[in-house]
C-alpha positions in Angstrom: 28.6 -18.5 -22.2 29.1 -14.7 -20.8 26.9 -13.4 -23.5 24.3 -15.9 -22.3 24.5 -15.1 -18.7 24.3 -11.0 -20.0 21.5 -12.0 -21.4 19.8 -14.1 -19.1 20.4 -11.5 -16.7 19.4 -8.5 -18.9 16.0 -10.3 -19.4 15.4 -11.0 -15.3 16.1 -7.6 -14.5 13.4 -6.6 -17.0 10.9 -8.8 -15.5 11.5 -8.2 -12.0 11.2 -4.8 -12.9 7.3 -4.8 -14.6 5.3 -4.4 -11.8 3.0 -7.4 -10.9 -0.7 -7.9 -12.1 -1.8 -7.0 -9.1 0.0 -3.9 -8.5 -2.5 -1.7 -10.2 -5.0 1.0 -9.1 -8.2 -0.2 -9.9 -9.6 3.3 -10.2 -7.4 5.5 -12.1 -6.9 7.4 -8.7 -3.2 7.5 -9.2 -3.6 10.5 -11.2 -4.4 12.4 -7.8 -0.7 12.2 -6.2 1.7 11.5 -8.9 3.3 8.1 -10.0 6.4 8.6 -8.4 4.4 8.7 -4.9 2.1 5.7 -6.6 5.0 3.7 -7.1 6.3 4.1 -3.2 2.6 3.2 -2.2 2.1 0.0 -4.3 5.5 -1.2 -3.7 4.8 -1.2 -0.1 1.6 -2.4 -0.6 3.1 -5.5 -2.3 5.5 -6.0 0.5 2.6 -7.3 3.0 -0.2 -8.2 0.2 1.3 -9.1 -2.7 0.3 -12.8 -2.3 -3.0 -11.6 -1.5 -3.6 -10.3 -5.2 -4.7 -6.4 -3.4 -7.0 -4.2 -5.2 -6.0 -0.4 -4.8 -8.5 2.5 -4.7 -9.3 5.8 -3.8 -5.5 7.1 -3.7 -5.7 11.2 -2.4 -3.3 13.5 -0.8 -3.8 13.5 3.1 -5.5 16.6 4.3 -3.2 19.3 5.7 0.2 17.3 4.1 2.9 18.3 1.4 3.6 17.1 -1.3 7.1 15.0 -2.4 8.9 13.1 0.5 6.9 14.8 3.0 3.3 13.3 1.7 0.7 11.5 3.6 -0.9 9.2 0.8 -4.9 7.7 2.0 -6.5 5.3 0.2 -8.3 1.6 0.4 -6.7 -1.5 -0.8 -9.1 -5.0 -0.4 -6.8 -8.2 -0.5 -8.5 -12.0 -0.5 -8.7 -14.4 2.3 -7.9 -18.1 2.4 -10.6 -18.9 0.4 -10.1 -16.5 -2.7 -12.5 -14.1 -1.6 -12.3 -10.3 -1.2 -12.8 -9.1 2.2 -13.6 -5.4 1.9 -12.0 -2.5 1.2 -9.9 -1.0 4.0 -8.5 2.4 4.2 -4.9 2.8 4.6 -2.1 5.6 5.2 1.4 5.6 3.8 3.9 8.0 5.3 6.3 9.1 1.7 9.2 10.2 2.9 9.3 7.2 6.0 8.0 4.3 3.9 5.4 3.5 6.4 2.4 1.9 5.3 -0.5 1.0 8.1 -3.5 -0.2 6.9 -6.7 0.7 9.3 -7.0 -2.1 11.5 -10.6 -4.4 11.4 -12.6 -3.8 14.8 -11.4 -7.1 16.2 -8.0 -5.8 16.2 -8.9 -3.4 18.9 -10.5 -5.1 21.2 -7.7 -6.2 23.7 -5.4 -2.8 24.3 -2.9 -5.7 26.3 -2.6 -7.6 22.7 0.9 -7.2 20.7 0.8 -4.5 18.8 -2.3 -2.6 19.8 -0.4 0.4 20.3 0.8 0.9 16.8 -2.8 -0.3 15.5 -4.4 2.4 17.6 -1.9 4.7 15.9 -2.3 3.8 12.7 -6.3 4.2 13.6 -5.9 7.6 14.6 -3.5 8.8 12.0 -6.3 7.7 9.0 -9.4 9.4 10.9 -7.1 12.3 11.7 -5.3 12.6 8.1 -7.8 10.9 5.2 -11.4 11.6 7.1 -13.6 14.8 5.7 
């Protein structure tokens, strides 16, 4: 019975441990900041979207940023709505060393500064234009 159990558990950590279908980059852009920093991005990615099936792209270095735990990561990620359908890509920014992830928020989002959490949507607004924009 243990050497079941070992093995049962041997086999779950391997599969929680693969990383799920859709936590790809659908572009190769990866290459562009390292898979260390890849992995932190699509793992937090997953956290919000995984149900979502998100396509990643576009993956760069944030203008002006380090590299390591003090990176700023830009990219896009599209996820699908209730109906299966993709929505669009939207750009995103993920803070390394914090763990933050804030994906650009749609122009809806924005339109009522008294709404929850327009203040940290403004932010995150600001900190793609400022960081990921040419």
């Amino acid at each position: 019975m243990p050497r079941t159990l070992l093995a049962l558990s041997a086999a779950l950590s391997l599969v929680l441990a693969l990383p799920a279908r859709a936590q790809t980059v659908e572009d190769g852009s990866e290459a562009a900041i390292g898979q260390e920093n890849a992995a932190i991005v699509l793992a937090l990615i997953a956290e919000r979207f995984a149900a979502l099936d998100p396509k990643v792209t576009t993956l760069r270095r944030a203008q002006g940023t380090g590299q390591g735990t003090e990176a700023w990561i830009c990219g896009a990620v599209n996820v699908k709505n209730q109906d299966g359908l993709y929505l669009g890509e939207r750009g995103f920014v993920v803070d390394v060393g914090r763990r933050f992830f804030g994906r650009v928020p749609d122009g809806p989002e924005l339109l009522n500064p008294r709404a929850e959490g327009f203040a940290e949507k403004e932010r995150i607004r600001q900190l793609f234009f400022s960081l990921c924009l040419d």
